[in-house]
HTML snippet that shows the backbone in 3Dmol.js (N, CA, C, O; Angstrom):
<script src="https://3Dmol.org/build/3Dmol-min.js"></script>
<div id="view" style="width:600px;height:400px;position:relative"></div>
<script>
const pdb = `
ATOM      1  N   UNK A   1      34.721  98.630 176.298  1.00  0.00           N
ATOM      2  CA  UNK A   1      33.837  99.250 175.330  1.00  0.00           C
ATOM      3  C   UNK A   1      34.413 100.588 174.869  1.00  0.00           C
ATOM      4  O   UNK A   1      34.136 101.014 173.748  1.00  0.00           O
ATOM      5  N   UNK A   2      35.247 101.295 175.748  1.00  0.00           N
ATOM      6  CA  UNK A   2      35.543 102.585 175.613  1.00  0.00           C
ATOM      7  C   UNK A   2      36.365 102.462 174.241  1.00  0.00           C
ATOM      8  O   UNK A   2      36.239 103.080 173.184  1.00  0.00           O
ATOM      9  N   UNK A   3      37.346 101.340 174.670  1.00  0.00           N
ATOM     10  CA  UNK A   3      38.724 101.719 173.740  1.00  0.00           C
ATOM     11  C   UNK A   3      38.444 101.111 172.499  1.00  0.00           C
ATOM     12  O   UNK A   3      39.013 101.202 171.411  1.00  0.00           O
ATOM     13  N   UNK A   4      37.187 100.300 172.973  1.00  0.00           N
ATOM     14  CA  UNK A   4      36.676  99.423 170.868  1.00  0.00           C
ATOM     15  C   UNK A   4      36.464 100.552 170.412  1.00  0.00           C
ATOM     16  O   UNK A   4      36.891 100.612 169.259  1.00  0.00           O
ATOM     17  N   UNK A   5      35.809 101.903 170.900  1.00  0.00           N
ATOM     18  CA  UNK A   5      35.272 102.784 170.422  1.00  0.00           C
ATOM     19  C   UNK A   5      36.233 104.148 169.714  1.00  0.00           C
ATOM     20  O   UNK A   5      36.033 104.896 168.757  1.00  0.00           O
ATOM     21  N   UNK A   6      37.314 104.019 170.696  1.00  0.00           N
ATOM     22  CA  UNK A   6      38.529 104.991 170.213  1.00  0.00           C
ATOM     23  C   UNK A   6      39.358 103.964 168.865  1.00  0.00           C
ATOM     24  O   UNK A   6      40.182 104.616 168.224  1.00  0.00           O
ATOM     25  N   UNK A   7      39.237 102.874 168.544  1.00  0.00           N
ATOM     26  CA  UNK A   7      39.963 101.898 167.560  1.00  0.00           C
ATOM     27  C   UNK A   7      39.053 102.358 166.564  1.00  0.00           C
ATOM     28  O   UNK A   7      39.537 102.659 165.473  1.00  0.00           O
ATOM     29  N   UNK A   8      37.535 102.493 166.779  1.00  0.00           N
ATOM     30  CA  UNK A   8      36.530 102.757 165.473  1.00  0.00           C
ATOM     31  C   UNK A   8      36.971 104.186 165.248  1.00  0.00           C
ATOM     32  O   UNK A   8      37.426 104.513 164.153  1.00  0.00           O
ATOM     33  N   UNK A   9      36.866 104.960 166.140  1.00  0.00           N
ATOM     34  CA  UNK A   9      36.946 106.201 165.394  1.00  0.00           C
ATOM     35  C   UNK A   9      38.223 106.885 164.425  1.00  0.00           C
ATOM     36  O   UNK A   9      38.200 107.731 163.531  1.00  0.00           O
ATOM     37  N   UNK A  10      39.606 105.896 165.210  1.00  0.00           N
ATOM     38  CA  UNK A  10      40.539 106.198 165.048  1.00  0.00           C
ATOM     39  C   UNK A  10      40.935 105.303 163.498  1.00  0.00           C
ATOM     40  O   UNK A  10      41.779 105.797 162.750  1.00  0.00           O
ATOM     41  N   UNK A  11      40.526 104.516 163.277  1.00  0.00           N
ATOM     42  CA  UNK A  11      40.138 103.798 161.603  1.00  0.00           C
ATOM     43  C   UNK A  11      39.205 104.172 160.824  1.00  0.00           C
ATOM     44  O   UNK A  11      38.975 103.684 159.717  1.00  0.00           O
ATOM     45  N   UNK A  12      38.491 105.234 161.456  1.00  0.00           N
ATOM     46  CA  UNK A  12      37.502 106.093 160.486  1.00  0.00           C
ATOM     47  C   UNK A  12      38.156 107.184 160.198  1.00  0.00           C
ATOM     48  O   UNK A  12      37.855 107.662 159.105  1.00  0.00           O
ATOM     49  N   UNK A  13      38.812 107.647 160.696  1.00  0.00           N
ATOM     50  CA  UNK A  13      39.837 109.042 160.469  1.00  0.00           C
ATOM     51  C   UNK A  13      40.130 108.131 159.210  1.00  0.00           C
ATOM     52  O   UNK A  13      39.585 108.028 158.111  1.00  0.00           O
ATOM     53  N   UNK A  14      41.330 107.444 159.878  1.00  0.00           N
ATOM     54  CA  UNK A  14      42.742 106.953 158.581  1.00  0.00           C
ATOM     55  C   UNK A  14      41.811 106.347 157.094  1.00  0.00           C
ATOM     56  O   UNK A  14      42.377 106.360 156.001  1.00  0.00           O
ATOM     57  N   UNK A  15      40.503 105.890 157.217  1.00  0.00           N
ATOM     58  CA  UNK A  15      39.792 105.908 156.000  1.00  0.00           C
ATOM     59  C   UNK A  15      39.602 106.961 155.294  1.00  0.00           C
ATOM     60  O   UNK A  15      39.869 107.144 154.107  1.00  0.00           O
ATOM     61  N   UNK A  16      39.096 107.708 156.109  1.00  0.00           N
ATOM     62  CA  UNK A  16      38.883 109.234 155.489  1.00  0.00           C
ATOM     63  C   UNK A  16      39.614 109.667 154.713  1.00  0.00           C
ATOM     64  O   UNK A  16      39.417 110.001 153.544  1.00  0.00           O
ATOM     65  N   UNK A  17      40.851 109.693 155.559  1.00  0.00           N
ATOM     66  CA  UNK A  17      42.252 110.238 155.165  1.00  0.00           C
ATOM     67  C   UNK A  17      42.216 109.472 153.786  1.00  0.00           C
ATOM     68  O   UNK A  17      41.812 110.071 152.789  1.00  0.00           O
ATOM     69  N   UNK A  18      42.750 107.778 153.686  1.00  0.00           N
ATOM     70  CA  UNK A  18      43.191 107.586 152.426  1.00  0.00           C
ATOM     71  C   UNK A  18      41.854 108.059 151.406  1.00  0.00           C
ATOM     72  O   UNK A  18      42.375 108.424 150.352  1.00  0.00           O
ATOM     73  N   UNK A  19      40.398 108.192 151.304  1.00  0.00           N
ATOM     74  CA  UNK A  19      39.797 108.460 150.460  1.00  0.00           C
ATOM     75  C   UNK A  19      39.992 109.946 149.961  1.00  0.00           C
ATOM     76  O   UNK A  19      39.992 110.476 148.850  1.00  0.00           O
ATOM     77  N   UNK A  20      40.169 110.420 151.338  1.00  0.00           N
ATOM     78  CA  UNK A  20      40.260 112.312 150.441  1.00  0.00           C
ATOM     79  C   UNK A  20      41.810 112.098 149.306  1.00  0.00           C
ATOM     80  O   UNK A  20      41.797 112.702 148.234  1.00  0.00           O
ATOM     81  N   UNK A  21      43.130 111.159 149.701  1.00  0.00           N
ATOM     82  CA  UNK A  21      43.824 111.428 148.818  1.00  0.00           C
ATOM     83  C   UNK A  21      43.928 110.168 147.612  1.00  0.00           C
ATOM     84  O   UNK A  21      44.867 109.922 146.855  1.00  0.00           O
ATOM     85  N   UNK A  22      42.747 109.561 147.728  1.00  0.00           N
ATOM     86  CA  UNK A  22      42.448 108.853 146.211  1.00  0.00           C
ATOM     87  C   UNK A  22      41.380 109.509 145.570  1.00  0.00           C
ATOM     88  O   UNK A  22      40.954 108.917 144.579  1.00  0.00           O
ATOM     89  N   UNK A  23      40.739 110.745 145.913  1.00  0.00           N
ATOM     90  CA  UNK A  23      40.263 111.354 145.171  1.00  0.00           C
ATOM     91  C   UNK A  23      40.908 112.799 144.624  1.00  0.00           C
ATOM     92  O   UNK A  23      40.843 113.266 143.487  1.00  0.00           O
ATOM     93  N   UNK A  24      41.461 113.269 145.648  1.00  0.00           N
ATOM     94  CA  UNK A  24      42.238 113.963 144.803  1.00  0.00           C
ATOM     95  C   UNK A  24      43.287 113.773 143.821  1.00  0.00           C
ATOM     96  O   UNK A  24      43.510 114.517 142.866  1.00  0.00           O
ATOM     97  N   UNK A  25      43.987 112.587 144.170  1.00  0.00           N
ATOM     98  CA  UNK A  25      44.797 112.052 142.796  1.00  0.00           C
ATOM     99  C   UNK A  25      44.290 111.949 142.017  1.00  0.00           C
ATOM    100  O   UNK A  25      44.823 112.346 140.981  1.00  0.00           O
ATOM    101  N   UNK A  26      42.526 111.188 141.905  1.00  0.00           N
ATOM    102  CA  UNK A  26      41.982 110.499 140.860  1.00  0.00           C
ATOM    103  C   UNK A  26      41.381 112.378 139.936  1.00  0.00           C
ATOM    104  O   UNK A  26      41.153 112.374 138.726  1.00  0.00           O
ATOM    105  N   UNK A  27      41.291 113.209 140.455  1.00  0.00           N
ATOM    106  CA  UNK A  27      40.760 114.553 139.780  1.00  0.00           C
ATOM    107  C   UNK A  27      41.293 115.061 139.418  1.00  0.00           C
ATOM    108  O   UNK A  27      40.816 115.849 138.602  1.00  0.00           O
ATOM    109  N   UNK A  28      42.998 115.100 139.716  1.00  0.00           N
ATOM    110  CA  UNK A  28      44.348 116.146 139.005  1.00  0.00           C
ATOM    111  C   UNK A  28      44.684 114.900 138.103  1.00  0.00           C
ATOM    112  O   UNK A  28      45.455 115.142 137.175  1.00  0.00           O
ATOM    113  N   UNK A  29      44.177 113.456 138.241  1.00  0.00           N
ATOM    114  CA  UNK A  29      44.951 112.873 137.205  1.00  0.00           C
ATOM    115  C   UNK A  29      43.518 113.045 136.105  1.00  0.00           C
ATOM    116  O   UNK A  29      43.908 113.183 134.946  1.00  0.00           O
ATOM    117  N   UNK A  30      42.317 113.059 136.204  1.00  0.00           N
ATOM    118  CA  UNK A  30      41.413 113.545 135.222  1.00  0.00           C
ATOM    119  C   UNK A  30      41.688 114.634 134.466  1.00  0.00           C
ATOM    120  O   UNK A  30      41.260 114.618 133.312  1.00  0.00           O
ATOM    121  N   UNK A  31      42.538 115.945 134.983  1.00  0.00           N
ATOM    122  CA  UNK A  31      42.922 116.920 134.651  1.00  0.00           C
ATOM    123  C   UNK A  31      44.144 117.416 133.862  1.00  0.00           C
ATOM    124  O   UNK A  31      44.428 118.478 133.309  1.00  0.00           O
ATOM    125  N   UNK A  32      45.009 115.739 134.094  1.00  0.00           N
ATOM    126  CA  UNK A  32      45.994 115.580 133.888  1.00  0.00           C
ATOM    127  C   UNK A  32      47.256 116.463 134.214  1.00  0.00           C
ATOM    128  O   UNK A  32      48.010 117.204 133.583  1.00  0.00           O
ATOM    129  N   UNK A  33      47.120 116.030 135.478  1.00  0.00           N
ATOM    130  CA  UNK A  33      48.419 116.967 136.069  1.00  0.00           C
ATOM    131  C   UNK A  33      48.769 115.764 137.506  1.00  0.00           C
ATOM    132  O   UNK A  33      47.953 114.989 138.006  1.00  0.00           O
ATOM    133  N   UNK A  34      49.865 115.907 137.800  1.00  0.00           N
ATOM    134  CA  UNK A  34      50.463 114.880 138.780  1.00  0.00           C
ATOM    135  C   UNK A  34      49.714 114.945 139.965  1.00  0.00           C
ATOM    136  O   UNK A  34      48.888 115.762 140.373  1.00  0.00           O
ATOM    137  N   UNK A  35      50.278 113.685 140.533  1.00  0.00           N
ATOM    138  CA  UNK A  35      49.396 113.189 141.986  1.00  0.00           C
ATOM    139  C   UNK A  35      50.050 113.743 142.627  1.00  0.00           C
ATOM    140  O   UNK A  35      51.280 113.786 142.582  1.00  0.00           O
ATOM    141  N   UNK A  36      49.272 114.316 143.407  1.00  0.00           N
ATOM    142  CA  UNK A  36      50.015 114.544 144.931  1.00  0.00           C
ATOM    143  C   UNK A  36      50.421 113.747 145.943  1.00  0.00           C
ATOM    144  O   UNK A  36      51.569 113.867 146.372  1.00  0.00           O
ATOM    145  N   UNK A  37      49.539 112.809 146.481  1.00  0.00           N
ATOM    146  CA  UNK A  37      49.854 111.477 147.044  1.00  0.00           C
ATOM    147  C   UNK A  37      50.423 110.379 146.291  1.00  0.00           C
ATOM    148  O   UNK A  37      50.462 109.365 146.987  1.00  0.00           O
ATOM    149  N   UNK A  38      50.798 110.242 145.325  1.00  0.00           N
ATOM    150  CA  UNK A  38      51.522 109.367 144.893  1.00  0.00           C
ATOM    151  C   UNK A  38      52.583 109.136 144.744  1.00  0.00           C
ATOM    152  O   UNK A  38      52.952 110.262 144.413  1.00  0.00           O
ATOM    153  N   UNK A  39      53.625 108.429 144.709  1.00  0.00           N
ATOM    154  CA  UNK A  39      55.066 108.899 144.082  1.00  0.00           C
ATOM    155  C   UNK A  39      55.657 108.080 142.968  1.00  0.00           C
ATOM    156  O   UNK A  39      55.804 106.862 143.071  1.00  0.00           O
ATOM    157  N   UNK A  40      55.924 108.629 142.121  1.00  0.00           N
ATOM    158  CA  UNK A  40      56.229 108.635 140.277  1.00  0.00           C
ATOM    159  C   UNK A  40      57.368 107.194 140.282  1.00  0.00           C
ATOM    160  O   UNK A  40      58.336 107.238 141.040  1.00  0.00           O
ATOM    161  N   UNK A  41      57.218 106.365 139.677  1.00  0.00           N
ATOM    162  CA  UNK A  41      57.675 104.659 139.692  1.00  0.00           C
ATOM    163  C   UNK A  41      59.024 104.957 138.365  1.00  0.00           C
ATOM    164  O   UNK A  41      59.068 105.909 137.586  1.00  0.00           O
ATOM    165  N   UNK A  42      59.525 104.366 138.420  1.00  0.00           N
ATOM    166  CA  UNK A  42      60.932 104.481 137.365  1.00  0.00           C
ATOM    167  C   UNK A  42      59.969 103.199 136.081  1.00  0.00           C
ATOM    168  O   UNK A  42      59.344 102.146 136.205  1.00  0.00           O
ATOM    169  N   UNK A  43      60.385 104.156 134.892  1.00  0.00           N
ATOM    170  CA  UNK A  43      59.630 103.660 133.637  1.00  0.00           C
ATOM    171  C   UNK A  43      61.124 103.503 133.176  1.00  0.00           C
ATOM    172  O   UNK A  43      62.036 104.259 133.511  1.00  0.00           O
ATOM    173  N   UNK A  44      61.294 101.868 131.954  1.00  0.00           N
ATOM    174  CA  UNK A  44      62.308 102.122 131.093  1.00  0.00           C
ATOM    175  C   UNK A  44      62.444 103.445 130.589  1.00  0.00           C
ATOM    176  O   UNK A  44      61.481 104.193 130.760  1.00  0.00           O
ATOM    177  N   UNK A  45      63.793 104.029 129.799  1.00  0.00           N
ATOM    178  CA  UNK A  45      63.817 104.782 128.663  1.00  0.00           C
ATOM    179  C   UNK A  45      62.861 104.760 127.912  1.00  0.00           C
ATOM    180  O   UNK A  45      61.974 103.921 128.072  1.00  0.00           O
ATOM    181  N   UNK A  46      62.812 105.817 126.767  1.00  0.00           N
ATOM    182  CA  UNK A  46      61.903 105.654 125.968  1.00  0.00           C
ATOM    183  C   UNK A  46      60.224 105.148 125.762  1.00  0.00           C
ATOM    184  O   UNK A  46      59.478 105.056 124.787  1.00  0.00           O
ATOM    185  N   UNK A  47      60.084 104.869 127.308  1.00  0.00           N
ATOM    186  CA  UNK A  47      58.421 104.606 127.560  1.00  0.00           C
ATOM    187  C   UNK A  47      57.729 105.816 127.511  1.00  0.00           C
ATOM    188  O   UNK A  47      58.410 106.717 128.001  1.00  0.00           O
ATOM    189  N   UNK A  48      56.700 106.164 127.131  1.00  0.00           N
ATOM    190  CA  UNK A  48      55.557 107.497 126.690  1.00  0.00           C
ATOM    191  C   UNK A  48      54.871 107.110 128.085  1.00  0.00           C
ATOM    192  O   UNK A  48      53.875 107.805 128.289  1.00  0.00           O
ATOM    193  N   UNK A  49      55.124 106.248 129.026  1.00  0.00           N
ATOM    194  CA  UNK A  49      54.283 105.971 130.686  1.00  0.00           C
ATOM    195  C   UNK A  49      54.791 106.753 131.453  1.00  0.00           C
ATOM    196  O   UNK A  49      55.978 107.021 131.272  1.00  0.00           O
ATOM    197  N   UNK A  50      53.973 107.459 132.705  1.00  0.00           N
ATOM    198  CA  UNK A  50      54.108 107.546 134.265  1.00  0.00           C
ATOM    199  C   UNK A  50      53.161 106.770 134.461  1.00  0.00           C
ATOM    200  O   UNK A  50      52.058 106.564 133.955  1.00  0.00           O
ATOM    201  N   UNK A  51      54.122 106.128 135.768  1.00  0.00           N
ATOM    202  CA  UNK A  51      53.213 105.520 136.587  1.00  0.00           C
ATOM    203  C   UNK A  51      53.222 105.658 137.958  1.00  0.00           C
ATOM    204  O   UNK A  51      54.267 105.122 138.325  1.00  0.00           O
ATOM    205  N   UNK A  52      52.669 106.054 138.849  1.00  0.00           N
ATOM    206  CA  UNK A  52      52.488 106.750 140.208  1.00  0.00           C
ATOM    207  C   UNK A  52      52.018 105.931 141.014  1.00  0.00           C
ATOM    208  O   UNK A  52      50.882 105.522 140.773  1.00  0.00           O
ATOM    209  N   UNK A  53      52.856 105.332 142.450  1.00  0.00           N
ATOM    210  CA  UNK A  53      52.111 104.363 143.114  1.00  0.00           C
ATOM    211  C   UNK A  53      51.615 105.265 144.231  1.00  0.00           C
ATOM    212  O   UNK A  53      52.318 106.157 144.705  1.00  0.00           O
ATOM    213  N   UNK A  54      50.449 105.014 144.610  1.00  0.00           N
ATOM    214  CA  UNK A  54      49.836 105.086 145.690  1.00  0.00           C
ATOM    215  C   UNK A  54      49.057 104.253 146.972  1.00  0.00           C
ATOM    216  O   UNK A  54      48.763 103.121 146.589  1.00  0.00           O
ATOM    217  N   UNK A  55      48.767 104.432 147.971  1.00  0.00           N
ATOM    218  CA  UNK A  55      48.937 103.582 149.245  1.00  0.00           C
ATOM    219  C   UNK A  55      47.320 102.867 148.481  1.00  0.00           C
ATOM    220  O   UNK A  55      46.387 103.666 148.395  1.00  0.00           O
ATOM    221  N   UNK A  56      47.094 101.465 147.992  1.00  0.00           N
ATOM    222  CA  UNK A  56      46.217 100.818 147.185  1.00  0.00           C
ATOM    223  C   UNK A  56      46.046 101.166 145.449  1.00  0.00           C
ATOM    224  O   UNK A  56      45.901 100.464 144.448  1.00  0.00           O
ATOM    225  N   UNK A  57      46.112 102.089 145.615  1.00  0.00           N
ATOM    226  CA  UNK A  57      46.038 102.739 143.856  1.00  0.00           C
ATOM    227  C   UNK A  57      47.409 103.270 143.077  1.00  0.00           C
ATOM    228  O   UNK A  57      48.415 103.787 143.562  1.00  0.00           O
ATOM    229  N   UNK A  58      47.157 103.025 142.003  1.00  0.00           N
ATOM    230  CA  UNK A  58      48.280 103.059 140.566  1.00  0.00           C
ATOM    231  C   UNK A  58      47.428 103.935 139.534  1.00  0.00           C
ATOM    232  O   UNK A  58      46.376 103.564 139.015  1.00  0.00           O
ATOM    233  N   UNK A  59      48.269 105.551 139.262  1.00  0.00           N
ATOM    234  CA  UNK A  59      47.821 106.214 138.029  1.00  0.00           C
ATOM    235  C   UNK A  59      48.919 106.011 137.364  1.00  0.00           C
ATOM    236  O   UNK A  59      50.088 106.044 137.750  1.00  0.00           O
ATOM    237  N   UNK A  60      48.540 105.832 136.497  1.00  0.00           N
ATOM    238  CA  UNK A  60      49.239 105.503 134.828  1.00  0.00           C
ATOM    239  C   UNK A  60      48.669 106.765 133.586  1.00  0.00           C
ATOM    240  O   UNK A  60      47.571 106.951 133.061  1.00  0.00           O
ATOM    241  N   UNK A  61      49.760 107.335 133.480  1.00  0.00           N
ATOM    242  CA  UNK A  61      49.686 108.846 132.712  1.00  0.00           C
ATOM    243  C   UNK A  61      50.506 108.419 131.211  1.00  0.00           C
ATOM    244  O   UNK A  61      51.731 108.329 131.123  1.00  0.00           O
ATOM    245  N   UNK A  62      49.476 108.167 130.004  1.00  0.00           N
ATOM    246  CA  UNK A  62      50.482 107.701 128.654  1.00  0.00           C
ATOM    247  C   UNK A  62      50.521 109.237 127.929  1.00  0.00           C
ATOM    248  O   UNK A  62      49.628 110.084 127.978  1.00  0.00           O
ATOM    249  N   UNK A  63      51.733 109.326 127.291  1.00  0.00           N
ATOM    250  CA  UNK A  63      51.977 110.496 126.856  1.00  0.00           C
ATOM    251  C   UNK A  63      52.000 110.224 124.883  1.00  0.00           C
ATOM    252  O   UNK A  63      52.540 109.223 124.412  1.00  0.00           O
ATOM    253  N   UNK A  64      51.530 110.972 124.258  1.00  0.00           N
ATOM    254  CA  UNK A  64      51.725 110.771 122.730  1.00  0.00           C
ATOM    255  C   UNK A  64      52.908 111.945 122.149  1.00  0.00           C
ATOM    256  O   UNK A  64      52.875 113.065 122.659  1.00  0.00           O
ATOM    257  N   UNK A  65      53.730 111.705 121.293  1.00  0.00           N
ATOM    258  CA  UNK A  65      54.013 113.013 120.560  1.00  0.00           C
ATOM    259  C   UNK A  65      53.242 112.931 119.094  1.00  0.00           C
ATOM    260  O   UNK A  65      52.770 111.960 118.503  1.00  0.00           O
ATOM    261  N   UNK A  66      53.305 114.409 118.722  1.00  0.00           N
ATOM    262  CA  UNK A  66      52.926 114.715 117.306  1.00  0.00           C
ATOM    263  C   UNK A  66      53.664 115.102 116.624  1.00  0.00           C
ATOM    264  O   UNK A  66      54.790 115.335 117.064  1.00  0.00           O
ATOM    265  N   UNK A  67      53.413 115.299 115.493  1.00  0.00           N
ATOM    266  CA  UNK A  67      54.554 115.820 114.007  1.00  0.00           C
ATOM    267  C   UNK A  67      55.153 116.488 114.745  1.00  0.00           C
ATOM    268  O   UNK A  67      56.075 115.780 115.149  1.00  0.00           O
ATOM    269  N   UNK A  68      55.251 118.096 115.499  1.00  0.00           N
ATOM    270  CA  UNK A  68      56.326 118.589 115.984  1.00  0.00           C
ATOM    271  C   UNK A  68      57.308 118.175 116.707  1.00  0.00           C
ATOM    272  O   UNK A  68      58.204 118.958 117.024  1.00  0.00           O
ATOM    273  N   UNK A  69      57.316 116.824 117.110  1.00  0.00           N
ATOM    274  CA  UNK A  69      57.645 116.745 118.438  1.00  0.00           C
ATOM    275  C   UNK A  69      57.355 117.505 119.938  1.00  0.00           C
ATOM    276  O   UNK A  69      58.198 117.811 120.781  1.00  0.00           O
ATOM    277  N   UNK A  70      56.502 117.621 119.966  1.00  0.00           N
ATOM    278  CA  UNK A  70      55.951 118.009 120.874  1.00  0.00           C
ATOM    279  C   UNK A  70      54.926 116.892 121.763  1.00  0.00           C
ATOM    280  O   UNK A  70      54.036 116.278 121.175  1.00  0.00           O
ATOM    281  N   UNK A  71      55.230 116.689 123.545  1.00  0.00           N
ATOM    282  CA  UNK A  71      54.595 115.773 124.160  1.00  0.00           C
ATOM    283  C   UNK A  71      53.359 116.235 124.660  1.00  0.00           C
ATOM    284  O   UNK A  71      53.372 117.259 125.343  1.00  0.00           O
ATOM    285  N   UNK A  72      52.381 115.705 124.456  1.00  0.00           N
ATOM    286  CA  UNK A  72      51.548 115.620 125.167  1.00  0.00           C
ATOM    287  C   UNK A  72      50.451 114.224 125.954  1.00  0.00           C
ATOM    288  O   UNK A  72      50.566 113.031 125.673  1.00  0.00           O
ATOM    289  N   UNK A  73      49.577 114.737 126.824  1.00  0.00           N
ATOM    290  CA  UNK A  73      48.973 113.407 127.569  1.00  0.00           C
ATOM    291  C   UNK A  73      47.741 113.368 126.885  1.00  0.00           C
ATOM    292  O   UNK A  73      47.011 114.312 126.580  1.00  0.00           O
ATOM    293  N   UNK A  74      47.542 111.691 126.602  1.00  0.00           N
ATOM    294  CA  UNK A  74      46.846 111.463 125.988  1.00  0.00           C
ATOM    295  C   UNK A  74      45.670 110.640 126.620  1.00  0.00           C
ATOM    296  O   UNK A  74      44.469 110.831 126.427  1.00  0.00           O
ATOM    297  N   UNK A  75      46.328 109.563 127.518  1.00  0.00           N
ATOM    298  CA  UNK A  75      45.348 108.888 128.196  1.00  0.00           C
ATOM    299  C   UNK A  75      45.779 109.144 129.937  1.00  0.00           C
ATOM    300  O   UNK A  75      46.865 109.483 130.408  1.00  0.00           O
ATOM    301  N   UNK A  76      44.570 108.859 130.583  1.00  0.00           N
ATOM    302  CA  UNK A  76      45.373 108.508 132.137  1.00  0.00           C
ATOM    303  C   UNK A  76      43.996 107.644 132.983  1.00  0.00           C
ATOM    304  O   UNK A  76      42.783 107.826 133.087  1.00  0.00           O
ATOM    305  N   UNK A  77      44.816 106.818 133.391  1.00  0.00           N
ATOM    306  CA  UNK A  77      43.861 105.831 134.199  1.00  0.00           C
ATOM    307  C   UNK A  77      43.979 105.641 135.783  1.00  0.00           C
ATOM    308  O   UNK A  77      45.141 105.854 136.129  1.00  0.00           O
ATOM    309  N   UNK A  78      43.292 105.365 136.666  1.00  0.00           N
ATOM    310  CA  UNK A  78      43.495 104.920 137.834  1.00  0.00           C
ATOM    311  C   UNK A  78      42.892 103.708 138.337  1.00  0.00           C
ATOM    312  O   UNK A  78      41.748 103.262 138.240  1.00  0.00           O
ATOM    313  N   UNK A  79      44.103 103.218 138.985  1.00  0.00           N
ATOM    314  CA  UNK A  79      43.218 101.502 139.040  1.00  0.00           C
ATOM    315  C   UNK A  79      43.687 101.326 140.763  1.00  0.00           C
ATOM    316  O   UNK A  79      44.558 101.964 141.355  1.00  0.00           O
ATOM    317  N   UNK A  80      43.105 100.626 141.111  1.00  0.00           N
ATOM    318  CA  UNK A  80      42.467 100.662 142.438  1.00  0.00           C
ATOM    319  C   UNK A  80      42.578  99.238 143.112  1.00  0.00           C
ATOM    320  O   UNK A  80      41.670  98.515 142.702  1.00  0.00           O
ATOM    321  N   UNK A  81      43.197  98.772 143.787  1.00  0.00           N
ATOM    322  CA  UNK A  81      43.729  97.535 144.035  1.00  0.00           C
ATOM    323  C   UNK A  81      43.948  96.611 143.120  1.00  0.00           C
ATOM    324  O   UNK A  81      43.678  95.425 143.305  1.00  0.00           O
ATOM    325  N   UNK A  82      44.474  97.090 142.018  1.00  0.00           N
ATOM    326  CA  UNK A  82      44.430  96.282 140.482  1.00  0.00           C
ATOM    327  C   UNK A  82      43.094  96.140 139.598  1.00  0.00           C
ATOM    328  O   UNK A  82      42.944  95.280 138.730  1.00  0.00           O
ATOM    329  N   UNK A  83      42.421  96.832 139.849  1.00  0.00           N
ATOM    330  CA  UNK A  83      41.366  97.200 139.347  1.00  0.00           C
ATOM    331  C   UNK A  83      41.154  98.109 138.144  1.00  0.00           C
ATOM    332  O   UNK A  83      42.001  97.526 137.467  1.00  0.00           O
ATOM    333  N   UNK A  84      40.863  98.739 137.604  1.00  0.00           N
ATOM    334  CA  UNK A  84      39.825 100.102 136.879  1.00  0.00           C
ATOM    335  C   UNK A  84      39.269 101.202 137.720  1.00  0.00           C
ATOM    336  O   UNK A  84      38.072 101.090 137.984  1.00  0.00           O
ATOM    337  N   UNK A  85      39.797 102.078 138.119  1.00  0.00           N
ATOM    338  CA  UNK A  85      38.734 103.214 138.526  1.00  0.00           C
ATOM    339  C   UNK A  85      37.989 104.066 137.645  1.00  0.00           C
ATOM    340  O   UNK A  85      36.815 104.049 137.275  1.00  0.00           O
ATOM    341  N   UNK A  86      39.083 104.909 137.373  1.00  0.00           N
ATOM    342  CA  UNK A  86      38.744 106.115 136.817  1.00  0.00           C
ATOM    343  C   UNK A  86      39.762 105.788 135.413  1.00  0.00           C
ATOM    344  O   UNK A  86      40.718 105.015 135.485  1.00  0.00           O
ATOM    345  N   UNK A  87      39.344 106.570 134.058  1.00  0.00           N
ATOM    346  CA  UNK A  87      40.286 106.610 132.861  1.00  0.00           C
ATOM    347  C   UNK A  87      39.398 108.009 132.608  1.00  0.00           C
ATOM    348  O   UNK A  87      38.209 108.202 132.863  1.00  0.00           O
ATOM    349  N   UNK A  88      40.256 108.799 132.095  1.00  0.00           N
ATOM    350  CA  UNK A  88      40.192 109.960 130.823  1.00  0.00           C
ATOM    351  C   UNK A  88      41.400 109.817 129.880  1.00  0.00           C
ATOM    352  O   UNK A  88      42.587 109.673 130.169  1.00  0.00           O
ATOM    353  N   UNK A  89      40.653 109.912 128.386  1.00  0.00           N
ATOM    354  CA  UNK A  89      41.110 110.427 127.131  1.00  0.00           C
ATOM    355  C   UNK A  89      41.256 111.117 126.290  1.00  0.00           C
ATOM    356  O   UNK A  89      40.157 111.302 125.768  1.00  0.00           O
ATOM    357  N   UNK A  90      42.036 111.672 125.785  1.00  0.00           N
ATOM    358  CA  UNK A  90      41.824 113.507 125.000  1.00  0.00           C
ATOM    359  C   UNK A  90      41.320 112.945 123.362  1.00  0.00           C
ATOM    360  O   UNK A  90      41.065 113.764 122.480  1.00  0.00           O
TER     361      UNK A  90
END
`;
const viewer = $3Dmol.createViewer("view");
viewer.addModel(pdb, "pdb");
viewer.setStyle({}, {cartoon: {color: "spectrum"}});
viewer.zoomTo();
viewer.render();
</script>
């Protein structure tokens, strides 16, 4: 009974853990600024994508330019075991 009990607590931590850093990804990527827990996936050339894998979740950061050439972010989504989580759009 003891050690079922150290297995629960010790898989309630590591839950914890991954939720505090799918929410903080999911709020700097609302903010649009990079994940911290994630790490940045190789996009062809010329793709306007990041895409950031994380341990269950994928942010996807699309970038637009305007007349100046100048980049900016336009959309960013987080999807969640292939899912939809979170999206913001400017």
């Amino acid at each position: 009974m003891k050690k079922l009990r150290i297995v629960l607590i010790v898989f309630a931590v590591i839950v914890v853990f991954w939720a505090g850093m799918l929410i903080t990804d999911t709020v700097k990527s609302q903010n649009f600024l990079e994940p911290v827990f994630a790490r940045e996936q190789i996009v062809p050339p010329g793709d306007n994508t990041k895409l950031y894998n994380g341990i269950g979740y994928t942010v996807k950061t699309e970038y637009y330019t305007n007349e100046n050439g100048e980049r900016y972010p336009g959309c960013s989504e987080v999807w969640l075991f292939g899912k939809p989580f979170a999206a913001v759009i400017t």
